[in-house]
FIDRENMAR-85268 format. One record per residue (C-alpha): x, y, z; residue in one letter. Coordinates in pm, whole numbers, plus 50000, padded with zeros to 5 digits. Example, Ala and Ser with C-alpha at 12.3 -4.5 7.8 and 13.67 -1.06 7.14 Angstrom:
2
512304955050780A;513674989450714S;
***
This chain:
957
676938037560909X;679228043561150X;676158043161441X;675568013661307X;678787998061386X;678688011261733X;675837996161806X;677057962461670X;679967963861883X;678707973762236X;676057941462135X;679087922162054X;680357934462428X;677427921562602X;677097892462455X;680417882062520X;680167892662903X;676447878162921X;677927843162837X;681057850363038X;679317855763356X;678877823363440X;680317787963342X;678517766963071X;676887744863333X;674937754863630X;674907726163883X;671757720864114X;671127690664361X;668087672064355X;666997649264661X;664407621864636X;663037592464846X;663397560064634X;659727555164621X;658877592464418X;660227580064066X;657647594763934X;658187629064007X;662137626463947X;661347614563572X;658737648263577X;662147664863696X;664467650063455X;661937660363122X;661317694163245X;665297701163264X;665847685862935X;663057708562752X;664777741962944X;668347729562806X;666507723562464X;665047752162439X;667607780062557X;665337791862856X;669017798262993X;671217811962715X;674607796562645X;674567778762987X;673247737363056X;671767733863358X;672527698863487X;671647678063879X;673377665564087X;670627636164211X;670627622764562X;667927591564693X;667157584365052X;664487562065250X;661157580265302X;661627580965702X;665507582465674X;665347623565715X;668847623765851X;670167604665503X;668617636265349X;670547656865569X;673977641965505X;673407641765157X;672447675765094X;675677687165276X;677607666265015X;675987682964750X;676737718064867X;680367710164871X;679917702864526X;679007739064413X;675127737964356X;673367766364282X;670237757764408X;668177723364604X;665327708364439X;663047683464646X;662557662464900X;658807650864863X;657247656665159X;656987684465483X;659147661265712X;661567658465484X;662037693965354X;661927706665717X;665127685765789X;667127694365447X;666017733365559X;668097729865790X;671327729965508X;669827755365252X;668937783665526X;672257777065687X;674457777065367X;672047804265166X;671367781264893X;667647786464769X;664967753264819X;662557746464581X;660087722864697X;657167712864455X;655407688964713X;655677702565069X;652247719265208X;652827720065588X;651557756465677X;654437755365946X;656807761665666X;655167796165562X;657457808765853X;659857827565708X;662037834566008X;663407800865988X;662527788665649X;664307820365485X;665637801465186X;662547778465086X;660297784564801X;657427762464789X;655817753664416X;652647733264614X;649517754064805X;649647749865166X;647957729065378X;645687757665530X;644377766265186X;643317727565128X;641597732465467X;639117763065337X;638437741065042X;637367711965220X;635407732765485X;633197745565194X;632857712765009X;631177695065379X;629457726765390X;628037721865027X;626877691065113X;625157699665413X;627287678165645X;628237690966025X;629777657166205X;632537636266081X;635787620366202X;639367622666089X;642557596966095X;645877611566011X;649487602266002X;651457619566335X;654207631366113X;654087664966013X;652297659165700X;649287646265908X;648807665366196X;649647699266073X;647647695765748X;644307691665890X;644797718166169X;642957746465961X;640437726565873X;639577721766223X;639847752466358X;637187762566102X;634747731566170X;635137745266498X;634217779566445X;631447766866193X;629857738666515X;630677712866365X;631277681766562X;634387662966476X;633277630966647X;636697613366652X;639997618866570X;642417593466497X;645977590266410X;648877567066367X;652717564166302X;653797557465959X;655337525765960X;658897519765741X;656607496065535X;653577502265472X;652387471665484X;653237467265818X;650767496965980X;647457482866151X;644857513266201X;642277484466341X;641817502466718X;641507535266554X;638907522066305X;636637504366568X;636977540266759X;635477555166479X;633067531866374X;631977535666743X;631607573366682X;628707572866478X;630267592166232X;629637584565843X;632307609865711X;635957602665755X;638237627665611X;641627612165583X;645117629065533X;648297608265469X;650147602065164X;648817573064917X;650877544365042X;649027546065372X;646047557865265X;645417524365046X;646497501865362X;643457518065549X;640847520365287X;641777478765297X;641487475565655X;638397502365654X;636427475365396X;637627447365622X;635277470465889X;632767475465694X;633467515065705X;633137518365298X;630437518365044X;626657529565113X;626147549365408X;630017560365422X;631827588065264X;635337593165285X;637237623465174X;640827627365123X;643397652765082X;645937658264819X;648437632664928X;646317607764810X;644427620464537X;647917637864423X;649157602264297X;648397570164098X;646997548264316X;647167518764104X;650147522363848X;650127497163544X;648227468163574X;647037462963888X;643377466063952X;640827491764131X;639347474264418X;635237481864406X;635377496064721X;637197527964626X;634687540364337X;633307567464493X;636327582464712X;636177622464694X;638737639864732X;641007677764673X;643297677664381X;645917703764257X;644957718263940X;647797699363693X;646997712663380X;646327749663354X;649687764463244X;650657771462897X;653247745462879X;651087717062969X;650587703562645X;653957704862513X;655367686962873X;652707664062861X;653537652062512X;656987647062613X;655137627762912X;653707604162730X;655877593662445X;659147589862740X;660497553162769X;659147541363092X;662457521263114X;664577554863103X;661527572363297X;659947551663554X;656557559263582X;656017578063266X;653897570062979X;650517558663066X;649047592163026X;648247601663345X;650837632163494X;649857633363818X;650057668864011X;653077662364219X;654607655763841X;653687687363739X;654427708163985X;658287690163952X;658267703563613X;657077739463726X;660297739264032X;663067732063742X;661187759963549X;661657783463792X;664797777263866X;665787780663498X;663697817063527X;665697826563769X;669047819463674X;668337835463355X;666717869963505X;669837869563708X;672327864863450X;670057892163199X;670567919563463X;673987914663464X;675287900063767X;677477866963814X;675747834263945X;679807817764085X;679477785064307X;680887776464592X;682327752164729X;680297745665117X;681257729865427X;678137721665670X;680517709165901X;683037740765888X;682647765166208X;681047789166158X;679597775665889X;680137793965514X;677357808765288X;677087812364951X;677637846564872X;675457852664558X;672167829564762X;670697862564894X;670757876164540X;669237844364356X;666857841764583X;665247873264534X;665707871664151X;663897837164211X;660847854064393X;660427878864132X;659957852663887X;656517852663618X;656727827663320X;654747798863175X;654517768163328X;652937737463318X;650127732963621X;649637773263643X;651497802463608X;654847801863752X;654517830463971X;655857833064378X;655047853964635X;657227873864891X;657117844265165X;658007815164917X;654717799964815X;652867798964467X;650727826164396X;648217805864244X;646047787264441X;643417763064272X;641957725464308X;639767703064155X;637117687264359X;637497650164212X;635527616264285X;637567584464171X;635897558763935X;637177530363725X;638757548363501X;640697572663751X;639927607063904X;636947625063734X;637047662163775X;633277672963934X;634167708864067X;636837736464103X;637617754264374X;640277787864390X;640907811764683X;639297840264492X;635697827864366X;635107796764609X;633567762964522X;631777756764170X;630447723964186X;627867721563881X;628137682863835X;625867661364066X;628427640364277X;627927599964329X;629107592964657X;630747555964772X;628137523664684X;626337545064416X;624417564664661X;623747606764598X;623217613764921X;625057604665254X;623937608965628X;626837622365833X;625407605666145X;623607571866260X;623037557366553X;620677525066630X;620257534267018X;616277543566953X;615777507566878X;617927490067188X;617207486267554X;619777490467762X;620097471168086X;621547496768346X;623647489068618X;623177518168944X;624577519869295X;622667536069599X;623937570969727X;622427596669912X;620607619869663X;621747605069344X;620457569169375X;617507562969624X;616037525869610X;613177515969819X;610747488269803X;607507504469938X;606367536769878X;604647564970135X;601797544970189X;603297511570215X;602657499069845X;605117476069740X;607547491569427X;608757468169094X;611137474868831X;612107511568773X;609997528669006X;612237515569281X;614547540369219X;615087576769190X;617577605769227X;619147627769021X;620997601568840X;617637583868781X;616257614468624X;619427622868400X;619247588768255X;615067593068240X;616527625468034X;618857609267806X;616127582567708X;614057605467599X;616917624267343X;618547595467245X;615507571867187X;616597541767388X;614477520267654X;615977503967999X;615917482968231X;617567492368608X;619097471868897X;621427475669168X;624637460669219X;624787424769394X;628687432369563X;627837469269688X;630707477869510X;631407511169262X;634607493669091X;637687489169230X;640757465669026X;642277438969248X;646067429869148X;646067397769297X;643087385669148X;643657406268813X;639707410568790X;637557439968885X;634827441369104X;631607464069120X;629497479468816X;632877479568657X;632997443068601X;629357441768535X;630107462168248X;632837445668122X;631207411468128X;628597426567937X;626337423668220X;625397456868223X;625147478167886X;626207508168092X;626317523268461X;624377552368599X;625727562868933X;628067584369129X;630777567868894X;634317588468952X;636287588668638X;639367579268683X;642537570168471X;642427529168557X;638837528568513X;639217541468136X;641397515468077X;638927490668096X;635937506967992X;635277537667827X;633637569267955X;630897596867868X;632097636767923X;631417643268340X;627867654868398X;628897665968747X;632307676168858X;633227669269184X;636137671669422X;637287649069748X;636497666970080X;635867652470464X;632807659270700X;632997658071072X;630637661671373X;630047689971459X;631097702171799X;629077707172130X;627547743072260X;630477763672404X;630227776272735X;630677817872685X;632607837872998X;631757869973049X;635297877372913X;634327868972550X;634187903872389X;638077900072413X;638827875772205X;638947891571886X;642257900771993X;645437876272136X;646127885472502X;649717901772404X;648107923672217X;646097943372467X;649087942072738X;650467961472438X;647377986472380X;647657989272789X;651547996872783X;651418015372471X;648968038672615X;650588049672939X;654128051672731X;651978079972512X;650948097072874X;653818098373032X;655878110172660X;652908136572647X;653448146873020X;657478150072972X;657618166672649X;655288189972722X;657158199873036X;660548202272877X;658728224972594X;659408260772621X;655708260472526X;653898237172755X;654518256573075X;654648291173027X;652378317273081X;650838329072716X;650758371772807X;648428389572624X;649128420772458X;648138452072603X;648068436072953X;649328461073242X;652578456273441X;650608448773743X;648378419473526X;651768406373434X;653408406273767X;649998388073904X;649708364473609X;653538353573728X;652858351874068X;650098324574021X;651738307173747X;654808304074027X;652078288274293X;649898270574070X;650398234273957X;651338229073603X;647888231873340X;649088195873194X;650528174573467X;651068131273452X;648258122973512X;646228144473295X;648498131872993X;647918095373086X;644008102573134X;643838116572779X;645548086172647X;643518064172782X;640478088272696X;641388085772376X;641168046272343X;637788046472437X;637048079372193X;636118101472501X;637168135372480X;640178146772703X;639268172072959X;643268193972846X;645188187172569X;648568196772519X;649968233572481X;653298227172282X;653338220171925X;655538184072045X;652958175172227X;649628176772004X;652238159271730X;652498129171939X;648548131172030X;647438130471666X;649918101771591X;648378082871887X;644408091071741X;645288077671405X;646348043271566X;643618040171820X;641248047071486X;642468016471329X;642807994471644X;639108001971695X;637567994771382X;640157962571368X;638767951471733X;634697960071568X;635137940571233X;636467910371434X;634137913071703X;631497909771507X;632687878571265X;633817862571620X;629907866071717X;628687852271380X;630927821371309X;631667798571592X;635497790371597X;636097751171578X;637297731271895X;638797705171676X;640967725371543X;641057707171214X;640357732470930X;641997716170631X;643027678670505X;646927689570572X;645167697770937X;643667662970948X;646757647970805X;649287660371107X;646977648571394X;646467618371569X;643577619871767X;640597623471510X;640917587671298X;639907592370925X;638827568270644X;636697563970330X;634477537770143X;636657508170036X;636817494869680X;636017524469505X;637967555769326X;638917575769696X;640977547769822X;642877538269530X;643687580669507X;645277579469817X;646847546369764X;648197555969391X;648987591169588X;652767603869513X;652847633769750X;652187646170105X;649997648670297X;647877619570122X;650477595170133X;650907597670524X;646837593270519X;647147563670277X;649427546770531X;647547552070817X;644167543570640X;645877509270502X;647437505870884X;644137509070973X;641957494770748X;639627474570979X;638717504771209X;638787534970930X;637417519470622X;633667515770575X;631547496270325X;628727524870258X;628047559070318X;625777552370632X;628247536170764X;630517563370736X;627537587570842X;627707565671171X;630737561671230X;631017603971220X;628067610271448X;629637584171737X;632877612771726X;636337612771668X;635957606271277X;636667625370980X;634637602870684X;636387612270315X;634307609770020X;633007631869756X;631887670469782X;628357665569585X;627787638769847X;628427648070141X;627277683970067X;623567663570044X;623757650670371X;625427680670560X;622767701470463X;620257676670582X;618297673270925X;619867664271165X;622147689971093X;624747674771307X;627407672271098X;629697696570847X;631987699070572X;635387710870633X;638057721870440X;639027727770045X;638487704769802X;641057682469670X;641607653069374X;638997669869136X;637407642868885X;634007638568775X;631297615368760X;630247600368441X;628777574568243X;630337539168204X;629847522967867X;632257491667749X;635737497667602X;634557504767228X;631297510667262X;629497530266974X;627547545767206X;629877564767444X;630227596167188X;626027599067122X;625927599567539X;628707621367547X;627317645267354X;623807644567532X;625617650567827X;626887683467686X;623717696367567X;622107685167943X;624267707368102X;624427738767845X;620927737467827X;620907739568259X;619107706668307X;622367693268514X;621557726468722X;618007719768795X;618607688568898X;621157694169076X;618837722869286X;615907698669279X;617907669069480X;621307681969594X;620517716769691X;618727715270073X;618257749470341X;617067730070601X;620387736270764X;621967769370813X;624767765570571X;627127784270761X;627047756770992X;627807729470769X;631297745770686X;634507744070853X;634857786170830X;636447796071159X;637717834871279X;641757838271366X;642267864771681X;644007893071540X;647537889771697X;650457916971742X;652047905671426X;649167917571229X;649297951371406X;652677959671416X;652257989771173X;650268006771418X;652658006571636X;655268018271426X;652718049871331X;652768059071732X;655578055871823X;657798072371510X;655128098671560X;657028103671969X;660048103371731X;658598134871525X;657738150071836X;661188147172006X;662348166071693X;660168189471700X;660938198072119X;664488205171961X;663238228271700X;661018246571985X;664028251472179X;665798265571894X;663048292071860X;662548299072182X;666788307672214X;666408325371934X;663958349672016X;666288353072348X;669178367572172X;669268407972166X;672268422572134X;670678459472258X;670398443072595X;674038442272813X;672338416572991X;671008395072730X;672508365872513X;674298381972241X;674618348972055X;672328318172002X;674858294772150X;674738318072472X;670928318572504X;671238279472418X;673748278672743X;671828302672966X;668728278372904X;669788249272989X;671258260273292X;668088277273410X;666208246273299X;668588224773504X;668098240573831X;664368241873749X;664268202073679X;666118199473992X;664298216974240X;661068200674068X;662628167174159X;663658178174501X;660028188274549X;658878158274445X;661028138774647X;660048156974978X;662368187675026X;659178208275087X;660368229675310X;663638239875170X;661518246074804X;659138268374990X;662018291475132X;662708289374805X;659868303474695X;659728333574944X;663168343474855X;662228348574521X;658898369274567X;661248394674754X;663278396174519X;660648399274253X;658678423774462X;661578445874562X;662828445974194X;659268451074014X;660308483373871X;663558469973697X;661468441073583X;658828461473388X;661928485973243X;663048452773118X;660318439972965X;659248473072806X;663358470872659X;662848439172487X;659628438472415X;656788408772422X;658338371772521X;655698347772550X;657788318872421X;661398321572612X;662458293472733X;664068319473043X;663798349873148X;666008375373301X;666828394873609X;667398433573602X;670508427173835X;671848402773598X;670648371173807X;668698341973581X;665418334373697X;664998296373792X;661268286673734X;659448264373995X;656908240873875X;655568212974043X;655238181273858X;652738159474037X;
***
């Protein structure tokens, strides 16, 4: 008993704090455009059927309703900052993608959750930004898979698509293109336009004509139902609907009633197919429904004809799971308090308990009334499943279902638009038309004669041939049409004149309607396409210049130097006999270079004579045997004596390693210098062309190169446009022999296009050649009239002509010529290598004279060192003395060398013979000495027995 009671109580407890943790009424805002009264009576019967039944215990959940203008987004905005700051726990609506991307903007800032049931722009899947949304409707990409495998059911591959440009539009059919694309499909056209603030006001006429045009019989079409019926109007007033046309659209059509009460189903529609959201799968469909149809369309607007559209339901299924999740919140036993927001408070507030709703939101699984209520971790319904529906007099007909798990079931036969079961995607009537074809004459594209070889006289098409002859001979065959040729009366390709507002050429013939189309070297440009309408290029092409060539150079016998600029062999010259004469003075300042090497072993009497001749003899590396090597060396001959010290041979190899590389520099050039001749013109580019005066420079008039350079906005072509226009009578030219001519007489650059003059470059006489890079790259194509149904069907033909390498094989059978050399026909000329370029090797010699200087200091530093001997009274005890002593005896031996040199023979040689007495009358001292301090090969001086230093005598030259 008394267990009993304790249980009683604690229930008591939590009862009291379960109905305690929040107030009586939760507060939500709901934001709708005026025109979705439908869906806001869906809204308004769901919420009272969750207060009716309790979903929420002890607590009434009531809205807060705000109404804006369809396209008035910022309205939205305002007024869902208004409603924060009245304590909502939560934002249901707007209708569409535009308009819940723009309210998104409040919720994620403020942390109040979203719900919205109609939104499908994949876009919003990104949860980065769109933290706070929860979205009841399946995206747009998922409608995209479903509609991929319904045209695939029905064996279709080319259709066409209009769309709105909001987000809606655009970003809904983006999946479903990517797949067509992966798939091959060929979407023909597509099409879109602005939503209008009426819709009565949008005209889709151009875009319909464009599409007819196409050849395309399947339109898919995705916009919401208010546009959609304005086109289907203006689509009949086409003749784009019934037999022979299909039209498919997406759920913001076949999501709502597209004739409410009494107004009647135009014929024209019966046989519309389109996606719809499963509406009536969830376990509270029935119940809803009921409530549906027995409302008071007065109190409900739009209620009570039967029909709940999906949008409807899936209102009902957002106010359900809101009412879920308030109540899982509440159960667990945390407090749902609202606050009071300020969107225009810096920083900005959030709510503190939207984090926690959220996620109680997202965990949320309960009955609902199109499917199971039932959300995923980034926002969006975890069910995803439509109806495949056809529309009939009596409304939308369910024919197949279609879910992300099993695919398409389509088990009914479907009758397609005017009663037909079976639609072609594609139709064109070009197999039973003949064309009359307008051509211009250019070298290799177009050739028209009136007599043949043998001097028969030609009629009709076999006048004329050329690779543009035999492309359109091509396209007959595939496309099934017949035609008729002839050449343009004004010589003209098309050019638009502003002061007679008319254009001239096979452009005009085609608009008059003279021509059906135009088969010639036809440059597609941006005014041209304004008039008339083109086919995809079948050759792409680029503006370049040809010029004579020039006359046969007269070669000096001084031509195997021009690889390299004159400065740079004075430096090879100077840099050589700098190396000699560093080679010659380091090695005679190097304790090593000059000494005599003793042998071990060798007899006092060997020694005394080895000194004696080293004394007499000239130095083993003098001047000019250091400057011989160096220049030895630049010709990779092998010197006759290197260098002794370890300073020298430094400097040598430092010297080897740059003549290396200013060898095989001087080879590689020579030999491009003896394969491409150099141009005397000096004119190598169009910016080359541009800066000069002296070579004049013009194109064909009244045709797409001229009205590039006059249209031009930059440098260098609008300095060549002025002179050109300065010009006109002396540059410009009225066909491409002219221009030809005009080259060949001299002192003419003629401008046209690559293909072209490539043809006649590479042509006997061979006296002319392209020069420089191409610029202005276009193409040529096919010109049809502005709306032509034709231009996609050539378009396409075009495509396969060149994937399947026909555009290649012509292009080698009447383009392609070896009867000149081609490197002759280019302007490719050789620059002489100059000193800037070789600077480095430089820097490598003469840094390694650096290394050797240091290295002279560190042999003089070993050579002291082994001088120091503190056994010896007589020797340096210290290696700043033997540093002193040496440079003294060096001193006196650097100056008697330079007195010798300078022509004190005489005194030098008494000299001489005062120190071979001495030497001879102190030889027994000498060898007591050397047997004291052993072996010296490497001192930089020597010493006396009497005390005296010895003062070597070398002769330099």
């Amino acid at each position: 008993m008394e267990g009993a009671r304790a249980v009683f109580l604690i229930s008591l407890i939590f009862a009291v704090a379960f109905t305690r943790s929040m107030a009586a009424d939760a507060l939500f805002g709901a934001i709708f455009p005026t025109n979705r009264l439908r869906e806001l009576s869906a809204m308004r019967l769901a919420l009272e059927y969750v207060n009716e039944k309790g979903i929420v215990p002890g607590v009434t959940l009531e809205y807060l309703l705000s109404t804006a203008e369809t396209l008035n987004h910022f309205e939205m905005v305002l007024k869902g900052c208004r409603q924060a700051e009245k304590g909502i726990v939560a934002m249901l609506g707007p209708h569409g993608s535009s308009q819940v991307k723009a309210t998104q903007l409040v919720s994620s800032s403020l942390h109040i959750p979203q719900i919205s049931y109609a939104a499908t722009d994949p876009y919003l899947a990104n949860q980065e930004i769109n933290e706070y949304l929860l979205r009841m409707s399946p995206s747009d990409a998922t409608q995209g898979l479903a509609l991929v495998e319904l045209i695939e059911h029905f064996g279709w591959g080319q259709m066409s698509i209009i769309m709105s440009t909001d987000a809606f539009g655009t970003h809904g059919i983006v999946e479903f293109e990517k797949l067509a694309g992966m798939k091959g499909w060929l979407i023909r056209s597509v099409q879109g336009f602005t939503p209008t603030k009426r819709a009565e006001d949008l005209d889709i006429s151009q875009q319909l004509r464009a599409i007819k045009s196409s050849g395309a019989r399947i339109i898919i079409l995705n916009c919401v139902v208010e546009y959609g019926k304005v086109i289907l109007k203006q689509a009949r007033d086409h003749g784009m609907v019934g037999a022979g046309w299909q039209w498919l659209v997406t759920v913001g059509i076949s999501g709502s009633i597209l004739f409410p009460g009494n107004e009647d189903m135009p014929d024209y529609y019966e046989g519309l197919l389109g996606m719809y959201i499963v509406d009536n799968a969830g376990e509270l469909y029935d119940e809803l429904h009921h409530r549906w149809v027995r409302a008071d369309p007065v109190l409900y607007p739009g209620v009570g004809n039967g029909t709940m559209v999906a949008y409807a339901g899936k209102a009902m299924d957002a106010v359900l799971l809101l009412a879920y999740g308030l109540r899982d919140m509440l159960a667990a036993g945390e407090t749902v308090d609202p606050e009071s927001l300020n969107c225009s408070a810096i920083p900005h507030p959030e709510w503190s308990k939207g984090e926690a709703f959220l996620r109680y939101l997202k965990k949320v699984d309960g009955p609902g009334v199109t499917g199971r209520v039932n959300m995923k971790s980034d926002g969006s319904s975890r069910d995803a499943v439509y109806d495949v529906v056809t529309l009939e007099r009596s409304g939308w007909r369910k024919v197949g279902r279609w879910n992300d798990s099993s695919g398409l079931t389509l088990p009914e036969r479907v009758t397609f638009m005017g009663g037909q079961h079976s639609v072609i995607d594609f139709i064109s009537d070009l197999s039973n038309r003949t064309l009359r074809v307008v051509t211009h004459k250019e070298q290799g594209f177009v050739h028209i004669k009136d007599t043949d070889d043998w001097g028969k006289n030609l009629t009709g098409k076999a006048r004329f041939s050329g690779f543009c002859i035999d492309l359109l001979e091509w396209l007959s065959e595939k496309l099934g049409f017949k035609y008729e040729l002839y050449e343009v009366e004004d010589n003209n390709f098309g050019a638009y004149d502003p002061e007679l507002q008319q254009w001239n050429g096979m452009v005009q013939d085609v608009i008059s309607r003279t021509a059906d189309i135009a088969m010639a070297t036809l440059t597609i440009t941006a005014q041209r396409e304004e008039a008339c309408d083109f086919t995809m290029p079948y050759v792409d092409v680029g503006l370049t210049f040809i010029m004579g060539k020039e006359k046969s150079k007269t070669y000096s016998l001084l031509n195997f130097l021009t690889p390299f600029e004159s400065n740079l062999w004075f430096m090879f010259v100077v840099t050589a006999v700098a190396v000699g004469i560093f080679q010659a003075v380091i090695n005679y300042l190097s304790p090593y270079g000059y000494r005599p090497q003793e042998q071990p072993g060798q007899s006092e009497r060997s020694k005394r004579r080895r000194r004696h001749e080293d004394i007499n003899a000239k130095p083993p590396y003098r001047l000019s045997d250091a400057v011989w090597q160096a220049f030895t060396m630049l010709v990779q001959i092998g010197p006759e004596v290197f260098p002794r010290s370890y300073a020298g041979r430094i400097s040598a190899i430092f010297f080897g390693l740059g003549t290396m590389v200013l060898l095989a520099t001087y080879t590689a050039n020579l030999a491009a210098f003896l394969t491409v001749s150099r141009l005397m013109s000096g004119i190598n580019s169009v910016e080359d062309l541009a800066s000069q005066s002296e070579v004049l420079y013009g194109a064909r008039g009244s045709g797409a190169t001229e009205s590039f350079f006059l249209d031009s906005k930059i440098e260098p072509y609008i300095t060549m446009a002025k002179l050109m226009t300065e010009k006109r009578d002396d540059v410009m030219v009225t066909s491409m022999d002219e221009g030809l001519q005009k080259v060949r007489e001299g002192n003419y650059a003629f401008i046209s296009d690559n293909v072209v003059l490539d043809y006649v470059a590479t042509r006997q006489p061979c006296d002319i050649k392209t020069v420089g890079r191409l610029f202005r790259n276009a193409g040529y194509g096919v010109l049809l009239a502005k709306g032509s149904p034709y231009t996609g069907e050539f378009s396409n033909a075009i495509i396969k002509a060149r994937e399947s390498g026909f555009i290649e094989t012509l292009t080698k059978k009447w383009i392609t010529s070896n009867e000149c050399d081609k490197s002759q026909n280019t302007g490719a000329s050789q620059d002489r290598i100059s000193i800037n370029k070789m600077l480095g090797v430089f820097v490598v010699i003469y840094g390694g004279m650096c290394v050797s200087l240091v290295v002279l200091v560190f042999e003089w530093l070993v050579a002291s060192c082994r001088d120091v001997n503190g056994k010896n009274s007589k020797a340096p005890k210290s290696i700043t003395e033997a540093i002193s002593k040496n440079l003294r005896s060096q001193t006196r031996r650097y100056k008697s060398d330079w007195d010798s040199f300078c022509g004190n023979q005489k005194e030098n040689d008494n000299r001489i013979e005062t120190r071979m007495k001495r030497r001879s009358a102190n030889n027994n001292t000498l060898a007591n000495h050397n047997n004291t301090h052993g072996h010296r090969p490497f001192s930089a001086c020597s010493y006396e027995p009497d005390g005296e230093e010895e003062l070597l005598h070398v002769t330099v030259l």
